[in-house]
C-alpha positions as CSV (number, residue, x, y, z in Angstrom):
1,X,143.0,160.4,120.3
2,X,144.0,164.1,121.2
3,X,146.9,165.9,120.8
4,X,148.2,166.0,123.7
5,X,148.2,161.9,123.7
6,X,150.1,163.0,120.0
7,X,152.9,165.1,121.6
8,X,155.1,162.4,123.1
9,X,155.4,160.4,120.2
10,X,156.1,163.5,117.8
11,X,158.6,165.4,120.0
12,X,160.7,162.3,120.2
13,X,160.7,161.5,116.1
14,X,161.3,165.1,115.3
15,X,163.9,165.1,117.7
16,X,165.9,161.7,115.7
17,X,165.3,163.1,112.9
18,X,167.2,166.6,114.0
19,X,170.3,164.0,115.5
20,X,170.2,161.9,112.4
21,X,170.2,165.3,110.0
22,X,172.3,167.6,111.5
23,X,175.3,166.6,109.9
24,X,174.4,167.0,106.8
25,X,172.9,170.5,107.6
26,X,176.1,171.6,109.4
27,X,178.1,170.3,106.1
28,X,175.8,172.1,104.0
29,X,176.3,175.8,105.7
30,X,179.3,178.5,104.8
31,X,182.2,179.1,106.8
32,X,182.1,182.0,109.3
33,X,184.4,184.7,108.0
34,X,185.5,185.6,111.3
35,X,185.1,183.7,114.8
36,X,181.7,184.0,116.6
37,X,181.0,186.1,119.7
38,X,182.2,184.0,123.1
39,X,179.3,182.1,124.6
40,X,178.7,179.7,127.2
41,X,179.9,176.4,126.8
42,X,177.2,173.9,125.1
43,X,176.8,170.3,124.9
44,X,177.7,168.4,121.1
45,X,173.8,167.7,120.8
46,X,172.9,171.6,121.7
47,X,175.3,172.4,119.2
48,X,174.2,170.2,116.6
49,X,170.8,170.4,117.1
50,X,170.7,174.0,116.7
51,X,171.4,175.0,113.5
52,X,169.1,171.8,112.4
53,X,166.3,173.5,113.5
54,X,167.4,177.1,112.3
55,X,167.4,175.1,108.8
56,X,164.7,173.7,109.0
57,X,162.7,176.5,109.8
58,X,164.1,178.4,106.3
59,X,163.0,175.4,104.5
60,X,159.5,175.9,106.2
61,X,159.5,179.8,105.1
62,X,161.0,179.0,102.1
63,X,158.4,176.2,100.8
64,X,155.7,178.8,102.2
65,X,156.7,181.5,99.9
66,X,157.7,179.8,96.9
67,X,155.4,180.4,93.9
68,X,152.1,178.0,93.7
69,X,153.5,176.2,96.6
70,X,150.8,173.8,98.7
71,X,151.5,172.7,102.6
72,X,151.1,169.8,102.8
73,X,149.6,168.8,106.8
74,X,150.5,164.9,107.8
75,X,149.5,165.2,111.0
76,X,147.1,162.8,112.3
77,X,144.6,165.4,113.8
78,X,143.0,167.5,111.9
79,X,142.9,171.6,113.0
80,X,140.0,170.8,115.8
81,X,142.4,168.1,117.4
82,X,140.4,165.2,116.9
83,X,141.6,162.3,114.7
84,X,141.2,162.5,111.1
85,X,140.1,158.6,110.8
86,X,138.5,156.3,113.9
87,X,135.4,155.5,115.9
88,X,132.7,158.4,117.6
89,X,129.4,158.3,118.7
90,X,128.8,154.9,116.7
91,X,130.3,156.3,113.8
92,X,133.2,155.0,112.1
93,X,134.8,157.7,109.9
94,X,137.3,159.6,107.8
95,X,137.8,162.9,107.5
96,X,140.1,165.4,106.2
97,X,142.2,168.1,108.6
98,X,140.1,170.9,107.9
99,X,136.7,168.4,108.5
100,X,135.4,170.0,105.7
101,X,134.8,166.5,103.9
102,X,133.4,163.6,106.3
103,X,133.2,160.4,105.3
104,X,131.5,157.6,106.9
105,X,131.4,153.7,106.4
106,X,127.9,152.3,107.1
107,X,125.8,149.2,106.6
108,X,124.0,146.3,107.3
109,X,124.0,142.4,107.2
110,X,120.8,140.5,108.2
111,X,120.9,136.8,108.3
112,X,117.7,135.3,109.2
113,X,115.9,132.2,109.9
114,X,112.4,131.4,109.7
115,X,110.3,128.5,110.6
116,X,106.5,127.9,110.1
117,X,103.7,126.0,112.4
118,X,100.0,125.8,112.4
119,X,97.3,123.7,110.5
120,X,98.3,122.4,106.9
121,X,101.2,124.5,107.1
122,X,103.7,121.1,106.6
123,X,102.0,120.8,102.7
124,X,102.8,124.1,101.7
125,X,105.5,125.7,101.0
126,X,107.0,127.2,103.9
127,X,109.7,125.8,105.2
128,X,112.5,126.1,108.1
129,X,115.3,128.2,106.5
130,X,118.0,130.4,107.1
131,X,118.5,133.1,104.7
132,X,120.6,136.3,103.5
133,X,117.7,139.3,104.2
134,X,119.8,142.1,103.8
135,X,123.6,142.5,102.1
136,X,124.0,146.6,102.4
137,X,126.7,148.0,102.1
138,X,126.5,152.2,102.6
139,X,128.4,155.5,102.1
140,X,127.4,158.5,104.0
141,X,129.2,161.8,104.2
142,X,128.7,165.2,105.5
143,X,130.6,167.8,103.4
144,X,131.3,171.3,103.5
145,X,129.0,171.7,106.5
146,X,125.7,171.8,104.6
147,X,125.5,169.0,102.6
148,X,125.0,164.9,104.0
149,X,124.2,162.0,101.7
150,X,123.9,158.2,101.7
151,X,124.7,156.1,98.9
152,X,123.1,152.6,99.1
153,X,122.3,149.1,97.4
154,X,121.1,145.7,98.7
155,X,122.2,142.7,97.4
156,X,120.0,140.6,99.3
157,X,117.4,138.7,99.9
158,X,118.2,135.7,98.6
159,X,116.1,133.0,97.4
160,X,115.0,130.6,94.6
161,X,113.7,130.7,90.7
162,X,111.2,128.5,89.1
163,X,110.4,127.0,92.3
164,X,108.3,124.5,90.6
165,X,109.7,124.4,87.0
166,X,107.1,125.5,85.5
167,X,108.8,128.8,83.2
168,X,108.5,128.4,79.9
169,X,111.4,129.4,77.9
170,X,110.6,128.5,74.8
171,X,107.3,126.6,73.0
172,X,109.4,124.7,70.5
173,X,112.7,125.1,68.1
174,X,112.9,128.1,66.4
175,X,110.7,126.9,62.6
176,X,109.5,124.4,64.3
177,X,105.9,123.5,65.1
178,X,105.3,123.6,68.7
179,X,104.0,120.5,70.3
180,X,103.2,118.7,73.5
181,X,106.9,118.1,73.6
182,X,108.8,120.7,72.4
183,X,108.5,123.1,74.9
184,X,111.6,124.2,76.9
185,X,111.6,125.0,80.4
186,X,113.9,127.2,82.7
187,X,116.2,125.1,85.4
188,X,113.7,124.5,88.4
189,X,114.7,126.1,91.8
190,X,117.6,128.2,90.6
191,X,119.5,130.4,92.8
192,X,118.2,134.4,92.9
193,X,120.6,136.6,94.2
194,X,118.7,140.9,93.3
195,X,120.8,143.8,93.8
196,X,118.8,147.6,94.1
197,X,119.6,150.8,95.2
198,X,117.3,151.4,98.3
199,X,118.8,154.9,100.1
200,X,120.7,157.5,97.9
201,X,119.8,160.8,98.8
202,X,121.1,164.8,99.5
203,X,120.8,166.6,101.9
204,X,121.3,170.3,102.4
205,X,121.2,171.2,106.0
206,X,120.6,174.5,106.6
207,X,119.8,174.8,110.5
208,X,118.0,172.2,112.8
209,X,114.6,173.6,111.4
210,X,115.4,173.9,107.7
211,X,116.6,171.3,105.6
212,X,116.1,169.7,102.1
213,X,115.9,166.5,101.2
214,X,116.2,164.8,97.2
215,X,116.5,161.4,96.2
216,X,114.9,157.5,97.4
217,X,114.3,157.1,101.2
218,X,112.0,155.7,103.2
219,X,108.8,158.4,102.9
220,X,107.3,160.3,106.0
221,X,104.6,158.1,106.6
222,X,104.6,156.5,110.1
223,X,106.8,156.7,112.7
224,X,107.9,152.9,112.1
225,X,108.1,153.6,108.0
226,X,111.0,156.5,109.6
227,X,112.8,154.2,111.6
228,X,115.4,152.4,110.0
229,X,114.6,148.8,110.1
230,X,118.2,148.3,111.3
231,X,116.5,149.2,114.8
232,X,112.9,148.6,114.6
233,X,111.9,146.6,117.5
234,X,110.4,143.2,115.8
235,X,112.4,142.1,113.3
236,X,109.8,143.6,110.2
237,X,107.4,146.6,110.3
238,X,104.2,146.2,111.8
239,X,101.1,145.0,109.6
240,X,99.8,148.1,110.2
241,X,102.9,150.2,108.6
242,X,104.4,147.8,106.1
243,X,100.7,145.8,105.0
244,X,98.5,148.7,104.8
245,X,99.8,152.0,105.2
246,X,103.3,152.3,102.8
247,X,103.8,149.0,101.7
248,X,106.6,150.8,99.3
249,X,108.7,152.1,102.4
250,X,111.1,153.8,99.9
251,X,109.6,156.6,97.5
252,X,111.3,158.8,95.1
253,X,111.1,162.3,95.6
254,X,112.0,165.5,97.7
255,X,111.4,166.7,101.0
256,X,111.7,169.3,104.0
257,X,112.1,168.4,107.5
258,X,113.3,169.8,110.9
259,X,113.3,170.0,114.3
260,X,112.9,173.2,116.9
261,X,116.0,173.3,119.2
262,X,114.5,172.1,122.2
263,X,113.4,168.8,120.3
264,X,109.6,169.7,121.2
265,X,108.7,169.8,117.7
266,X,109.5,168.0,114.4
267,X,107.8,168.2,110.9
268,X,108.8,166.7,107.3
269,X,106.5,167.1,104.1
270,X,107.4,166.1,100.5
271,X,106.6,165.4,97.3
272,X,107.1,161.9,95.8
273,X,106.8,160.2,92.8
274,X,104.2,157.7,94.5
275,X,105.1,155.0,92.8
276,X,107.3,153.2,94.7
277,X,111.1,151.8,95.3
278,X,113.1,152.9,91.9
279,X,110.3,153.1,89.9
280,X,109.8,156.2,88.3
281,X,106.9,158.1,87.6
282,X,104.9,156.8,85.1
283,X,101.6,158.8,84.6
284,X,102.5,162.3,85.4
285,X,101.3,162.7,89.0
286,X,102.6,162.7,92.2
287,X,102.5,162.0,96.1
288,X,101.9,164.3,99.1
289,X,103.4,162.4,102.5
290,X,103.6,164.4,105.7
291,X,104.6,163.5,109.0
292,X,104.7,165.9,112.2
293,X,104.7,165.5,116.1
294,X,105.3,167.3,119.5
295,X,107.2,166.2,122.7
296,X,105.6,168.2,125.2
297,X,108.2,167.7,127.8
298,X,111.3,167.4,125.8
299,X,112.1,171.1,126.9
300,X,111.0,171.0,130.7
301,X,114.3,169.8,131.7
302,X,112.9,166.7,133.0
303,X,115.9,164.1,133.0
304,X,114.2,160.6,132.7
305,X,113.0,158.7,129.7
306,X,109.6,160.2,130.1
307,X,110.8,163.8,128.5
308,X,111.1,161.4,125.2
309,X,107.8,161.0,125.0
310,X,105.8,162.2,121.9
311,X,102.2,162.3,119.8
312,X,102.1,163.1,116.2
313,X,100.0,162.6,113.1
314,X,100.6,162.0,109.3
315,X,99.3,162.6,106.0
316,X,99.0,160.6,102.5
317,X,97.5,161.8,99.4
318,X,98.5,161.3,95.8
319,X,96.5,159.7,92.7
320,X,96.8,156.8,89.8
321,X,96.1,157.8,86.1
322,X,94.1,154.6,85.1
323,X,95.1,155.1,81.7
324,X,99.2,154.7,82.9
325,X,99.3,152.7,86.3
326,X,99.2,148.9,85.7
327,X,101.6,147.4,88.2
328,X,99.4,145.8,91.1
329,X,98.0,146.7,94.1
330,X,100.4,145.6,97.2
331,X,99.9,142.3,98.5
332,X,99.6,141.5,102.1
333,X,101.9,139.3,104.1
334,X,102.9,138.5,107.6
335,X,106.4,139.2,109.3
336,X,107.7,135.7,107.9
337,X,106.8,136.5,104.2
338,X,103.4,134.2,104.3
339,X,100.9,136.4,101.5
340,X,97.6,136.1,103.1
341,X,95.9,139.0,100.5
342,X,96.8,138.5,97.1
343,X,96.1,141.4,94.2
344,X,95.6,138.7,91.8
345,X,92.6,136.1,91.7
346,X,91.1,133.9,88.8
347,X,88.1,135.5,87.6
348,X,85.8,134.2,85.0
349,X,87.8,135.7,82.1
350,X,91.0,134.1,83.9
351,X,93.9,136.1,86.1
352,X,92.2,138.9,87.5
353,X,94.1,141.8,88.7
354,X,93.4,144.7,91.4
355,X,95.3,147.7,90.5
356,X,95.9,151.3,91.9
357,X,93.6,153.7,90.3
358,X,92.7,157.2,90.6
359,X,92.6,159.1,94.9
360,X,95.0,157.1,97.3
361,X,94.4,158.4,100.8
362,X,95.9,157.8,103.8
363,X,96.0,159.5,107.9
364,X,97.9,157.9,110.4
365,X,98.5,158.7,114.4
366,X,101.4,157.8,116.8
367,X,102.3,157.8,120.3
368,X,105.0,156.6,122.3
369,X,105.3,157.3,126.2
370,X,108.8,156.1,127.5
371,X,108.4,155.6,131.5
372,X,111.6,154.2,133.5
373,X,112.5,151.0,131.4
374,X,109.0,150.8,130.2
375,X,108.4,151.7,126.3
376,X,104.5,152.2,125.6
377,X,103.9,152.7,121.6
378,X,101.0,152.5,118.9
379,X,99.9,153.7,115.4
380,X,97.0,153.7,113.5
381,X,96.7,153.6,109.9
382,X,93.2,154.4,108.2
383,X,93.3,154.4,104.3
384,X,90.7,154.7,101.5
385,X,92.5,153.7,98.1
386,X,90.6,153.8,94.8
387,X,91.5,151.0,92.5
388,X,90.5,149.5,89.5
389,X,90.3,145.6,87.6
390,X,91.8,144.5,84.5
391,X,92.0,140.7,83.2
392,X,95.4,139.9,82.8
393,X,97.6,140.8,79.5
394,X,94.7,143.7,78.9
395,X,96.2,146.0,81.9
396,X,97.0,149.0,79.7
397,X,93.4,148.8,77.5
398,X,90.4,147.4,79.3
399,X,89.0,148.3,82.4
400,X,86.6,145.9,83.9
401,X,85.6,147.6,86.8
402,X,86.3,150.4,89.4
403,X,86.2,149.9,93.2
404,X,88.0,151.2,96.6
405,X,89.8,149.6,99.7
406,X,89.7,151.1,102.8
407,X,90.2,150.4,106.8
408,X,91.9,150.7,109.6
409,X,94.7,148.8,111.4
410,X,96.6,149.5,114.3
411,X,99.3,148.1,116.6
412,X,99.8,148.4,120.0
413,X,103.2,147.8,121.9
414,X,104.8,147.4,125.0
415,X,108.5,147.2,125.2
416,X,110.8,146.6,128.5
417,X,114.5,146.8,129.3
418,X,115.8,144.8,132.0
419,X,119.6,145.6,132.3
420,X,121.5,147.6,129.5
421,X,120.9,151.4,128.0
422,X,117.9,151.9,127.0
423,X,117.5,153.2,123.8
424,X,120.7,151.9,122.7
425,X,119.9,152.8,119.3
426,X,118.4,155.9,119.2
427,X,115.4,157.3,119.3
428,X,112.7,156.4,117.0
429,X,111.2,158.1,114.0
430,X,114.1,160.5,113.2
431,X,116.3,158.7,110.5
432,X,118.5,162.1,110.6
433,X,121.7,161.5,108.2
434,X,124.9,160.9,110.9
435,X,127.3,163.5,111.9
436,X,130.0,163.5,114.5
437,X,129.7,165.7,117.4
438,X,133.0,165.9,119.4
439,X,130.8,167.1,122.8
440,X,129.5,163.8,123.5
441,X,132.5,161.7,124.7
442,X,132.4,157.6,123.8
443,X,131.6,155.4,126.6
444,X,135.3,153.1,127.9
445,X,133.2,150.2,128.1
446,X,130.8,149.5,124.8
447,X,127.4,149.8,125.7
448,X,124.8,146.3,125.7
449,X,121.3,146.1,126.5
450,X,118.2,143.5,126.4
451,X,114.7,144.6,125.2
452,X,112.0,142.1,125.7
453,X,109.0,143.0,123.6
454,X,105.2,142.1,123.3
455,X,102.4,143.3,120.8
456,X,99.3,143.4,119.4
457,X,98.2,144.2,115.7
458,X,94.6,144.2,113.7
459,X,94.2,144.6,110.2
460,X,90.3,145.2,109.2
461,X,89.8,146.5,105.6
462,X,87.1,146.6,103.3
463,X,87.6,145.4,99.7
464,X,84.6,146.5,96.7
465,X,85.5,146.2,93.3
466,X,82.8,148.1,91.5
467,X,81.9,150.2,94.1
468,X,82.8,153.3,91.8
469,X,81.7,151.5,88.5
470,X,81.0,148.1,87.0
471,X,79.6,144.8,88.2
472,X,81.7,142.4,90.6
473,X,82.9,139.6,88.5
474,X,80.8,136.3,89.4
475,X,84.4,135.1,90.7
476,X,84.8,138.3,92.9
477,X,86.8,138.4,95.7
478,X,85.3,141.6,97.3
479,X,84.7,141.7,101.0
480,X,86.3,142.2,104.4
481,X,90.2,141.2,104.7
482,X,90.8,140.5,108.6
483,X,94.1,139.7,109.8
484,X,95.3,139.3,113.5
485,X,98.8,138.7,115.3
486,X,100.2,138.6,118.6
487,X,104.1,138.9,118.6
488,X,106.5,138.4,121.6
489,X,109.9,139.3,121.2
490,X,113.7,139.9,122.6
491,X,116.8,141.8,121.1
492,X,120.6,141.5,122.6
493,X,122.5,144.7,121.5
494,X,126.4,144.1,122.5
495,X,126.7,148.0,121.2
496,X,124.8,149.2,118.7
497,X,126.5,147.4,115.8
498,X,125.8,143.7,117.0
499,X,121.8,142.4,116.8
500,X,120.5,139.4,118.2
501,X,117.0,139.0,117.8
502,X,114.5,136.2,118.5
503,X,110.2,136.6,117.5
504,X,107.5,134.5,117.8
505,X,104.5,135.0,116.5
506,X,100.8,133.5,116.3
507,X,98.4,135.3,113.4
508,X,95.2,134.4,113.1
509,X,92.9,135.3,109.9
510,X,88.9,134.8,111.4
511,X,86.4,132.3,109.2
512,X,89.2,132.0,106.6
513,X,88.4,129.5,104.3
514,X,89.7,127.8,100.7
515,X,88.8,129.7,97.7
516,X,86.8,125.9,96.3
517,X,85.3,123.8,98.5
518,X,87.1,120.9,99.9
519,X,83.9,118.8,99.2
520,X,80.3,119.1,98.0
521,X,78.8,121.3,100.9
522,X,82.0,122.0,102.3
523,X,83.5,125.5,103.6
524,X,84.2,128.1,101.0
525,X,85.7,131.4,101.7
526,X,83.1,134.3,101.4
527,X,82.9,138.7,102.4
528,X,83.4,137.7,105.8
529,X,87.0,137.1,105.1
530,X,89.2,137.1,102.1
531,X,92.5,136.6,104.2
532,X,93.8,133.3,104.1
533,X,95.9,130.8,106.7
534,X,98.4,128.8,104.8
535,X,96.6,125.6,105.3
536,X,93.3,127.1,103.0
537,X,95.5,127.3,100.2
538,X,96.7,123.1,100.1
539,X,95.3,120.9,97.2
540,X,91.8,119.2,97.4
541,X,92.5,115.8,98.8
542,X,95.9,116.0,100.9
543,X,94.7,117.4,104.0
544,X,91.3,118.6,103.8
545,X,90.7,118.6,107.5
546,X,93.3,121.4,107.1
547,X,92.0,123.0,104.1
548,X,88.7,123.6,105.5
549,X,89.7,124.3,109.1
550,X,93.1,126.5,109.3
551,X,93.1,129.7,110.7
552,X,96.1,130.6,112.1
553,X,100.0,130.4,111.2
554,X,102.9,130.0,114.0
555,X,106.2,132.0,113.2
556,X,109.5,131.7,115.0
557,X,112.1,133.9,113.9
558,X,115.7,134.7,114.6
559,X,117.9,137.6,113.0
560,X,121.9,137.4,113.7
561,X,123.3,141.1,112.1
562,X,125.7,143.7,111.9
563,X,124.5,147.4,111.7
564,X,126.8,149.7,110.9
């Protein structure tokens, strides 16, 4: 609201209050020694409004000069004429009259539902469900000019405990002997309900191609990994991005970033803990992430969508200390949460796991060409990650062998508006911390758009596990992990606050096979493939027509939320 939409409204409260004080005022002055100067004849309110406002003004120069005295400014505006509190550019805000402290209230709520299809998949564990995936609530602010921050935690995804009943809580009474039938076991499918911070970060903005960046935020790796998943296209990162090339998303660390002032060229580089979402370092060495592209046209004054369109590269090296890092390598899993690469496997000595150790490396190239209502984008993720295998309970002392994974996967994608704005949500990649700009007045009529969606994603990686030193355990589950998927989906945007999202998809995992035979003879996984479908993974005897013959996993997934 301006101030002229103000003035009405205040002229005619200041003057009540002037009819409804003068009185008092009038009561409150001397009387004149002598009869005033002749004038012209006045009205009762002119007379009585006058010296209301000749008092009110020495009040004003009075408070104004009195010792340690502070002005107080009610005004609804602040000094630029904007409103101090309200809605802008998808921003809902507070501020105070001199905007030097900006406050604004963000978030997100994702309620999803997932349901499963495909060969075996009705004896496993996935089931038709709808679910909290993200509770966030956010605080972001821009202060003094130069500083922006986001303080956030999510208290989602919820799920179950003990699915099977199976934790042990205790072996037997305390002094007692433990027995077949003493053990004590925790309450089988219990509610979960996690809470973590995810983004809470400074930042010190210095111009548009100088800033400075400290805290946990999703890492410069990809332009998917720097698009808030609020407004990723499919409902989850690509394989290729979330599977491969930063399963953490979030790192730990600091950065610089910025952008020329025609827009034809952004960089950011950090450093990073490299460990992942709020875990802190834990052997003393760190991360290099780096992410930088060009859009050629973005200052030729072209007007359509094409001047958006943009090429760029990034950049991952950092290192494990074998004789600190212990947690696991990342698993794999699909957009519905199905693990099809596990870190863990049962070796000869028992639990087996593939950890993190020594070089992590990673490159990674983008493009994205935006023509009419047409959106054309890919990435491709190549890694080569050193790792190491320890039995389980020996992480921290015994080292049983040294290996590598390393691969490539890539996703290609085709997106297409038929009515709406396109690019409702911004463009892609940036992830800049919000800030009002008065110049850009807010649409009358809230924007809404439809994107319809289709894509294509490989995953083809190479697993050795003594390839740097060792012997493969007999039990070894070295060997190509091939995944594909083809995804079709649409998002309703009724602003850019209100998400209605709909994704199927069919992935496919090529000579997949159970980790034992089925039957004397039967199909065994081998190199050629260590992914698995869902139906591989079903007990000996329930379905082994399944078991020894599913390759593929149907998943049909909606997403009703609010992004603030």
């Amino acid at each position: 609201m301006s101030r002229s939409q103000h003035t009405p409204l205040c002229t005619a409260a200041f003057a009540a209050f002037s009819v409804l004080a003068s009185p008092a005022v009038a009561f409150a002055q001397a009387t004149p020694t002598e009869p005033p100067a002749a004038s012209p004849p006045a009205s009762t309110s002119e007379v009585q409004a006058a010296p209301s406002a000749r008092a009110l003004e020495k009040n004003e120069q009075t408070e104004a000069t009195a010792p340690g005295a502070v002005k107080v400014d009610n005004s609804p505006v602040g000094d630029d004429s904007h409103p101090l509190a309200g809605y802008h550019n998808g921003i809902f805000y507070l501020r105070d009259p001199h905007d030097n402290f900006n406050l604004f209230v963000q978030g997100r709520a994702q309620i999803d539902f997932y349901s499963y299809a495909g060969s075996g998949v009705s004896n496993t564990a996935l089931k038709p469900t709808l679910f909290l995936r993200r509770i966030r609530p956010e605080i972001t602010g821009d202060f003094l000019g130069h500083f922006r921050f986001m303080l956030a935690g999510d208290f989602g995804a919820t799920g179950i405990d003990n699915p099977r009943g199976t934790n042990e809580t205790s072996a037997a009474a305390p002094g007692a002997q433990p027995g077949a039938s003493t053990a004590r076991f925790a309450a089988a499918e219990a509610t979960r309900f996690s809470a973590a911070a995810t983004d809470v970060f400074l930042v010190y903005y210095q111009n548009s191609l100088l800033n400075v960046q400290v805290g946990q935020f999703d890492a410069p790796f990809t332009m998917e990994n720097r698009t808030s998943d609020k407004y990723i296209p499919f409902m989850e990162r690509s394989l290729a991005v979330r599977a491969v090339g930063i399963p953490s998303n979030k790192e730990i660390g600091g950065m610089v970033f910025g952008e020329t002032k025609n827009r034809v060229w952004y960089y950011s580089a950090g450093l990073f803990n490299g460990d992942g979402q709020n875990r802190p370092n834990v052997d003393s060495r760190g991360d290099l992430y780096a992410r930088t592209f060009v859009k050629p046209l973005a200052g030729s004054g072209i007007k359509t969508p094409i001047k958006d369109a943009q090429i760029g590269g990034s950049f991952h090296y950092g290192s494990r200390d074998p004789k600190w890092v212990e947690y696991d390598y990342a698993p794999m899993i699909t957009q519905a949460a199905w693990q099809f690469w596990s870190p863990v496997y049962n070796g000869s000595k028992g639990p087996t796991h593939v950890i993190p150790s020594g070089n992590q490396f990673g490159v990674a190239g983008e493009l994205r060409i935006p023509v009419d209502r047409f959106d054309f984008t890919g990435e491709v993720v190549w890694i080569d990650n050193n790792t190491r295998e320890a039995v389980e309970g020996f992480q921290a002392t015994n080292n049983e062998r040294f290996g590598d994974i390393h691969g490539i996967s890539y996703y290609a994608q085709v997106g297409y508006w038929p009515f709406g704005q396109r690019d409702i949500t911004g463009l892609p990649g940036y992830e800049t911390p919000p800030r009002i700009d008065w110049s850009k007045p807010d649409a009358a009529i809230a924007p809404r758009a439809l994107q319809l969606l289709a894509k294509w994603e490989q995953v083809s990686l190479n697993y050795q596990s003594a390839s740097r030193a060792g012997t493969p355990d007999s039990k070894n589950i070295d060997g190509d992990i091939r995944a594909n998927a083809l995804s079709f989906g649409a998002n309703y945007w009724a602003s850019r606050h209100i998400r209605l999202s709909l994704n199927y998809v069919v992935n496919m995992f090529p000579d997949s096979a159970p980790a034992s035979p089925s039957s004397p003879g039967g199909p065994v996984q081998t190199s050629n493939n260590r992914a698995v479908a869902p139906g591989n993974t079903i007990p000996v005897g329930v379905d082994n027509e399944a078991r020894n013959n599913a390759h593929t996993l149907h998943e049909i997934l909606m997403r009703f939320a609010v992004a603030l």
